[in-house]
C-alpha positions as CSV (number, residue, x, y, z in Angstrom):
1,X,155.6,-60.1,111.8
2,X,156.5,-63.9,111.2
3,X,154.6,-66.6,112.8
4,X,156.3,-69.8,113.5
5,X,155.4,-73.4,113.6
6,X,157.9,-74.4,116.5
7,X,157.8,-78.0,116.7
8,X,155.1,-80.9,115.9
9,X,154.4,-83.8,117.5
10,X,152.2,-86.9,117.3
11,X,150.8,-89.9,119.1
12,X,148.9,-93.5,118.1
13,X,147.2,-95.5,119.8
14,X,149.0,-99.1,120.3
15,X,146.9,-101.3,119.0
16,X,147.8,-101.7,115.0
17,X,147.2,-104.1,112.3
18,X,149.3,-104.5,108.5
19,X,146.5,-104.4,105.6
20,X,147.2,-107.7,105.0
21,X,145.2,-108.9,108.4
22,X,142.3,-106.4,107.4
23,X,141.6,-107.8,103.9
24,X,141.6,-111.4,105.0
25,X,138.9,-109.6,108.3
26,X,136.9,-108.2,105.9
27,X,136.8,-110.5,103.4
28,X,135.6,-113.2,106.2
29,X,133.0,-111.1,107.2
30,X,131.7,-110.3,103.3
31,X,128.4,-111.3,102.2
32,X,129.2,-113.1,98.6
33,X,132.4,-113.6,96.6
34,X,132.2,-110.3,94.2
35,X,132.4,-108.4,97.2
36,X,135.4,-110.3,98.7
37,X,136.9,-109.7,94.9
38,X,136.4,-105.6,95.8
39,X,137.8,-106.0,99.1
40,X,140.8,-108.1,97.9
41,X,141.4,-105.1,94.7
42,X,141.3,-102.2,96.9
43,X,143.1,-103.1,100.3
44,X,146.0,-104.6,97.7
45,X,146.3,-100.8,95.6
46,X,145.9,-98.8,98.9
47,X,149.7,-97.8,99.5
48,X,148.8,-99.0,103.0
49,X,151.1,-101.6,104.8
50,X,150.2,-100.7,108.7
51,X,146.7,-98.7,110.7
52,X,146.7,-97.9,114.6
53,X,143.3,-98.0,116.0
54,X,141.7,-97.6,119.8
55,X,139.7,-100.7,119.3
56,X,141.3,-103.8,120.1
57,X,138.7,-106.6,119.9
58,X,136.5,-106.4,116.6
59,X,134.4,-109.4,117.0
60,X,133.8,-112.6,118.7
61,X,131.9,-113.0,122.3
62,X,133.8,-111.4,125.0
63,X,132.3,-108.2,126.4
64,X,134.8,-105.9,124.1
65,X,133.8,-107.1,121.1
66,X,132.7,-104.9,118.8
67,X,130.4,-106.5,116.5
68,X,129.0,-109.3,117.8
69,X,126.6,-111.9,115.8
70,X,122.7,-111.0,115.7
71,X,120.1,-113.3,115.8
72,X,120.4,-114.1,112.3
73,X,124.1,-114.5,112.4
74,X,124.7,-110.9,110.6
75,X,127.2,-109.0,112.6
76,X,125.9,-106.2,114.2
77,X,127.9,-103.0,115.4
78,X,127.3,-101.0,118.5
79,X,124.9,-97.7,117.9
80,X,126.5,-93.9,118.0
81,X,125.8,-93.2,121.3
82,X,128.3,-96.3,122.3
83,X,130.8,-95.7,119.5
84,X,130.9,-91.9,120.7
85,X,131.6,-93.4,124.1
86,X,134.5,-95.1,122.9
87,X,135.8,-91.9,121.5
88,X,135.1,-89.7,124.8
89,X,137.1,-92.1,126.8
90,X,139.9,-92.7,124.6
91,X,140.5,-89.2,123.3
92,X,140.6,-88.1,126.8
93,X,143.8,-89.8,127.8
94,X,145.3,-89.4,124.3
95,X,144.9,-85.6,124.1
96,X,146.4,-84.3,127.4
97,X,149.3,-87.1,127.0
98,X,150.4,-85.5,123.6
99,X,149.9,-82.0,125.3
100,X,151.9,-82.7,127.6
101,X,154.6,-84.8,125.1
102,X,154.9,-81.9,122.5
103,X,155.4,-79.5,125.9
104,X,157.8,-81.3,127.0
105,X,159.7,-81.0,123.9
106,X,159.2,-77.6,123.2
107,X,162.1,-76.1,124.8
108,X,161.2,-72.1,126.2
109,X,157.4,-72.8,126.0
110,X,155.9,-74.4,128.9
111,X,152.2,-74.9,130.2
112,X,152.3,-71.2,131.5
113,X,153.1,-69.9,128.3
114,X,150.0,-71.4,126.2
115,X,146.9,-68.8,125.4
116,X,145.0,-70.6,122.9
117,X,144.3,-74.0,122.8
118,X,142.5,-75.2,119.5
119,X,141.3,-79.0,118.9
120,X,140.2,-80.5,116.1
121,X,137.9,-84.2,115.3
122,X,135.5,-84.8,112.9
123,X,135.3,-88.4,114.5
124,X,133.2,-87.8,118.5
125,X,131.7,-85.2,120.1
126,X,131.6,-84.8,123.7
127,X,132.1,-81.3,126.6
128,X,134.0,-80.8,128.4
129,X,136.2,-82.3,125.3
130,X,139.3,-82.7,125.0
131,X,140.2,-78.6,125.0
132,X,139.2,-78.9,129.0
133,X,141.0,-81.9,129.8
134,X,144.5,-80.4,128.3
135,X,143.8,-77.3,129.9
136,X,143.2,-78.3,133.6
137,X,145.2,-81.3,133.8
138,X,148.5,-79.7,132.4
139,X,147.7,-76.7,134.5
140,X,147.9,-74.4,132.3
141,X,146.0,-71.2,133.2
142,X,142.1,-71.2,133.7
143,X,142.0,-68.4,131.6
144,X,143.5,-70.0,128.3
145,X,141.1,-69.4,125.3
146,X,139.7,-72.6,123.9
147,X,138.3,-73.6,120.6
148,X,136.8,-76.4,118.7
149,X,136.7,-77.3,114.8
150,X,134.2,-79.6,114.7
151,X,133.1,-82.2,111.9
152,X,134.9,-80.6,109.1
153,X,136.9,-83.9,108.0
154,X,140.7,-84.1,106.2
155,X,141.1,-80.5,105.9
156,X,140.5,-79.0,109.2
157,X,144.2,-79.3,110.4
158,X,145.1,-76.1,108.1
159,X,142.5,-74.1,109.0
160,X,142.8,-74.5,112.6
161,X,146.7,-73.6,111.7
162,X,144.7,-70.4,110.0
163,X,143.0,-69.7,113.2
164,X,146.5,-69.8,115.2
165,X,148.1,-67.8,112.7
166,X,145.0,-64.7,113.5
167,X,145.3,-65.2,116.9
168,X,149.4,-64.5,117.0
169,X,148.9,-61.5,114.2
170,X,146.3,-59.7,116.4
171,X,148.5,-60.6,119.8
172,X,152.2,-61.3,119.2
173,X,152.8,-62.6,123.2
174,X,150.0,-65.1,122.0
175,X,150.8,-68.9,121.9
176,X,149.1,-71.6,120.5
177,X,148.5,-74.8,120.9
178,X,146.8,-76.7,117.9
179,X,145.9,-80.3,118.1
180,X,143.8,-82.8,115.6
181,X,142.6,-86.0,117.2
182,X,140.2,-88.6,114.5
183,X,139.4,-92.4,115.9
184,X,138.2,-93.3,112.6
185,X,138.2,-96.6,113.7
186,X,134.8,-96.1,115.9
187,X,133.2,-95.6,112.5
188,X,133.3,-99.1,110.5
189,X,131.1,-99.9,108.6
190,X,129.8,-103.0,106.5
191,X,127.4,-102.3,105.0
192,X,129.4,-104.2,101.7
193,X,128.6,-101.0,99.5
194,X,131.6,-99.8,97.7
195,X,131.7,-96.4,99.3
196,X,132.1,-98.3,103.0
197,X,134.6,-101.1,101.2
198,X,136.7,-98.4,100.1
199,X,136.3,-96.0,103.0
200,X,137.1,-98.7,105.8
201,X,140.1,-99.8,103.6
202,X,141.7,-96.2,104.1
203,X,141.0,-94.8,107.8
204,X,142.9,-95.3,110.6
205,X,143.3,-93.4,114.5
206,X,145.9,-91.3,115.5
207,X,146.9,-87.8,116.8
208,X,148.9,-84.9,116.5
209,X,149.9,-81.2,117.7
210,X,151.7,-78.4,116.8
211,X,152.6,-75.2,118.7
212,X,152.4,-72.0,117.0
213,X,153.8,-68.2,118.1
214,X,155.5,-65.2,116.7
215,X,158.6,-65.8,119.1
216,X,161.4,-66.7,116.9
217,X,162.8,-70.2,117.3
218,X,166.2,-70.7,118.6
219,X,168.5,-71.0,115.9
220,X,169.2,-74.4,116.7
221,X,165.9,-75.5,116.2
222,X,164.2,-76.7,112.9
223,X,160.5,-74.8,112.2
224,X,157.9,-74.0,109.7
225,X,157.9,-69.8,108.8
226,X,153.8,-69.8,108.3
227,X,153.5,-67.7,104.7
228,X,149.9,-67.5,103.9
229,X,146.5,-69.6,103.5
230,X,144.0,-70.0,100.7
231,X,141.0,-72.2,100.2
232,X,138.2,-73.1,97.8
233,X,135.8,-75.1,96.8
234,X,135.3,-77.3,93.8
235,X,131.2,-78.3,93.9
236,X,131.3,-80.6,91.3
237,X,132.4,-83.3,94.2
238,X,129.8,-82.4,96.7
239,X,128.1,-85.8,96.5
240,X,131.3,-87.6,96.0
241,X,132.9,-86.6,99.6
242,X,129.9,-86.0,102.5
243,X,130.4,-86.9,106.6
244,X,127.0,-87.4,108.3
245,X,125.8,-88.9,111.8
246,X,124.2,-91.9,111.1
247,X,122.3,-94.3,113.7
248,X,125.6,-97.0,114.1
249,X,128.5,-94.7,114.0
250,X,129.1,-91.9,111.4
251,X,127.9,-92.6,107.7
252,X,130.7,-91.6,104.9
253,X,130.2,-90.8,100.7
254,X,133.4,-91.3,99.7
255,X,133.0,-92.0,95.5
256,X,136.3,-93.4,93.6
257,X,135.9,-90.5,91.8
258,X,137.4,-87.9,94.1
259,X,140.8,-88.3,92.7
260,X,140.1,-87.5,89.5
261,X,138.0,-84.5,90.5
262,X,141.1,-83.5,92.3
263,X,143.5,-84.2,89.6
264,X,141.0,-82.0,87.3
265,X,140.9,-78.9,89.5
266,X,143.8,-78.7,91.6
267,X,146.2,-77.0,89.1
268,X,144.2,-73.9,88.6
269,X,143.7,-73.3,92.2
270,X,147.7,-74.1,93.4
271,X,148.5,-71.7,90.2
272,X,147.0,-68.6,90.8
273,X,147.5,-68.7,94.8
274,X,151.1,-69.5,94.3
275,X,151.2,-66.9,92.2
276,X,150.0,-64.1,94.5
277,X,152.6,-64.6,96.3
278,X,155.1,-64.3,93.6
279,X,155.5,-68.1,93.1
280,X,155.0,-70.4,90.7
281,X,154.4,-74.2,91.1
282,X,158.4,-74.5,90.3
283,X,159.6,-72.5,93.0
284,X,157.9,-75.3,95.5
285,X,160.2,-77.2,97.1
286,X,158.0,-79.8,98.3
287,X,155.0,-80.7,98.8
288,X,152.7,-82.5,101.7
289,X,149.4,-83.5,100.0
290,X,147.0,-85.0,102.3
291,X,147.4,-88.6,102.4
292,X,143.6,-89.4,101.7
293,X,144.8,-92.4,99.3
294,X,147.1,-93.7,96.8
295,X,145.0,-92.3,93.8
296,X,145.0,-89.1,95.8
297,X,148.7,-88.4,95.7
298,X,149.2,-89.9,92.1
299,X,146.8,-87.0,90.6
300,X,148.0,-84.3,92.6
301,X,151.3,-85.3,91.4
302,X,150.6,-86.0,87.9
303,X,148.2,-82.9,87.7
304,X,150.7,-80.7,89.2
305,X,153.9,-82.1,87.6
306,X,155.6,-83.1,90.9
307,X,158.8,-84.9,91.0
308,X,158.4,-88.8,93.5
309,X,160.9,-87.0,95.5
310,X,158.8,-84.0,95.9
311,X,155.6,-86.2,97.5
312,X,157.3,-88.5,99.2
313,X,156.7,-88.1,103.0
314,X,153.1,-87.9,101.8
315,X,153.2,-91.5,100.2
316,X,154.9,-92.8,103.4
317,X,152.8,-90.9,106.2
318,X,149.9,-92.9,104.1
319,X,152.4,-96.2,103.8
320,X,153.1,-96.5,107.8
321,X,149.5,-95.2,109.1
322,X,146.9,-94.8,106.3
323,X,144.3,-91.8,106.5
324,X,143.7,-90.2,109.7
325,X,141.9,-87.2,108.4
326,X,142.6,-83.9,109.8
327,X,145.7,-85.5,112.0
328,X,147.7,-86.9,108.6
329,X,148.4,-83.7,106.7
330,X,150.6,-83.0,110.2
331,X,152.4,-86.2,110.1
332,X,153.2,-85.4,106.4
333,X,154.7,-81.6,107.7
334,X,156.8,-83.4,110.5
335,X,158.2,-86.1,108.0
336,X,159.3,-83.4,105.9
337,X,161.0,-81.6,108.8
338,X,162.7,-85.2,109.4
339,X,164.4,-85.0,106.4
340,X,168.3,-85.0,106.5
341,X,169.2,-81.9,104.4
342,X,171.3,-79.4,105.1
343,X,171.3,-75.6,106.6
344,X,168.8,-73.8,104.9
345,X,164.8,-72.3,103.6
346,X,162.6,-74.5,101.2
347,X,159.3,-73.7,100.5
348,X,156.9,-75.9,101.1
349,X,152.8,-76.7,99.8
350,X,150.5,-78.1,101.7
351,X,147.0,-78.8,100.5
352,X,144.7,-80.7,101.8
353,X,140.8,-82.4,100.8
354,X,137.7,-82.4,102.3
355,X,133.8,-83.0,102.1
356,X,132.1,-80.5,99.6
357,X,134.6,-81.0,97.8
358,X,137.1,-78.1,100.3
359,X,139.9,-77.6,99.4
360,X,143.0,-75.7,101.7
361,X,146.2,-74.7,101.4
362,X,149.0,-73.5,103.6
363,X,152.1,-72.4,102.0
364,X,155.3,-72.5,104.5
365,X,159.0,-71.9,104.8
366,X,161.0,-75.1,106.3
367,X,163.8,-73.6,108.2
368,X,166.3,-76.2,109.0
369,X,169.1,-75.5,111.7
370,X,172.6,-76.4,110.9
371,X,173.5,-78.3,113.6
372,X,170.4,-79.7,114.6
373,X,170.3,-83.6,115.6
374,X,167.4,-85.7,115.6
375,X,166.2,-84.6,118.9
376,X,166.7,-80.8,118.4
377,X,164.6,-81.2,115.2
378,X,161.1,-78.9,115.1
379,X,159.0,-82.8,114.6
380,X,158.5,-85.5,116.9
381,X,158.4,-89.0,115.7
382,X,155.1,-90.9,115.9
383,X,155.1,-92.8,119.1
384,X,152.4,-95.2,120.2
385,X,150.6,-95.6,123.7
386,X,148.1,-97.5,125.5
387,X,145.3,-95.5,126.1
């Protein structure tokens, strides 16, 4: 029995900034001049031209700001409780509206029709979350199963794909409704240690959702075939990636050396998944590597001996919006669903990075329509709103 990806669709959040205006932010606010030398060499390699973000004012006076000058003019940031605030409030309105956005586009699956709802965010905690809210205010039934992946960082959108793919093998009349949600943005830090320089040059806020049943898609339509999952882990970058709760906002290990601890290992675990399936690396169409950073996608590509053509929605998911954890990998899938090619089946990789160092994968079948225009398409374009 197949299981489908029918159409995915994302959100932002209206407020954005070009990296250009965040170097010049964070170099004002630096300590000396070697760190405003770091600052300048990593926001200028990022690959990053534009971030979305739920927080509008970052400093000054006014009751919004937020980080405001202490007593000895440092500037000091608000504590978890008020930054998990932030996220409760914002997430709420941003959830059920792209619920109700990817619904609306979904044609022959309505409210009614969803069993499973599954959320994802490593970025706030809060319950009734976001699951609830989607639930009740769409009115979809009170009985609709809901789940949470919590805290699991840039990987947890394939797994929670995993976990909709079980649900419509053990029930085929099951549909599911998968979203990832990260306001990274709540999380800045400046401390001025190269870890934070490097993490808050990167992460950015945005949201996205996918539907996913064993109904065939109307040949019309554009969708992903799910073909299988695998995952590992590759210990030797467990200090280099860790996520932990900190007392002002969420604390982040993120070591320059996770690229090439990607570009050494990722081979020989694409290889010898591909090759249960009876694939090799060749017989990949494309590919949507996690956008986690520039580095990132030149090792996976190098390591794996990619073709630009073969990485490039993944080069400008992280170009147009930077790293929004779990939510990029399905920007990256709806990109490649965006491309203008004609009737047909690729095969396409996804793999995606997280703390540990996790690794997942999700191998999938593009199916493109033959007639299909821009708004019959499986993907829905970014689109930002005022939360």
């Amino acid at each position: 029995m197949a299981v489908w990806i029918h159409r995915i669709d994302s959100l932002l959040p209206e407020f954005s900034f070009t990296q250009e205006e965040a170097s010049a932010k964070m170099q004002e606010w630096a300590r000396d001049e070697r760190e405003r030398r770091l600052i300048r060499a990593i926001y200028r390699s990022s690959g990053i031209e534009r971030r979305h973000a739920v927080i509008r004012n970052y400093d000054g006076d006014g009751p919004d700001s937020f980080f405001r000058a202490g007593f000895d003019g440092s500037l000091k940031g608000p504590g978890t409780a008020a930054r998990n605030a932030i996220f409760a409030s914002e997430s709420r309105h941003l959830s059920v509206a792209l619920a109700r956005k990817i619904l609306d586009n979904c044609p022959g699956i309505d409210a009614g029709d969803v069993t499973h709802v599954v959320t994802v965010s490593c970025t706030g905690f809060y319950n009734p979350g976001p699951d609830y809210y989607i639930v009740r205010d769409l009115g979809m039934s009170l009985g609709t199963e809901r789940y949470h992946l919590g805290f699991m960082g840039c990987y947890a959108a394939l797994p929670a794909l995993r976990m909709a793919a079980q649900f419509c093998e053990a029930d085929p009349g099951a549909v599911v409704l998968v979203q990832c949600l990260e306001l990274c943005s709540l999380h800045l830090q400046l401390s001025g240690t190269e870890d934070t320089i490097l993490a808050n040059s990167l992460f950015s806020d945005g949201a996205a959702a996918a539907i996913v049943s064993a109904r065939e898609p109307a040949p019309e339509r554009c969708a992903y075939r799910i073909e299988g999952f695998r995952n590992t882990l590759v210990p030797a970058g467990e200090q280099d990636m860790a996520w932990r709760i900190g007392d002002h906002g969420f604390d982040i290990a993120l070591s320059s050396y996770i690229p090439k601890i990607i570009g050494a290992n990722i081979r020989e675990f694409v290889e010898p998944s591909l090759s249960v399936t009876g694939l090799s690396i060749a017989d990949v169409d494309l590919w949507a590597i996690h956008p986690g950073g520039k580095s990132i996608i030149d090792q996976a590509q190098r390591s794996l001996s990619l073709r630009p053509e073969q990485v490039r929605e993944s080069r400008e998911v992280l170009r147009k919006y930077g790293n929004m954890s779990s939510v990029s990998i399905l920007f990256v899938l709806a990109e490649i669903l965006e491309r203008q090619t004609e009737a047909g089946e690729e095969k396409v990789c996804a793999v995606a990075f997280g703390p540990g160092l996790t690794v997942e994968m999700a191998l999938l079948a593009a199916l493109r329509a033959p007639s299909a225009s821009p708004d019959e398409r499986s993907s829905g374009k970014p689109v930002a709103v005022q939360a």
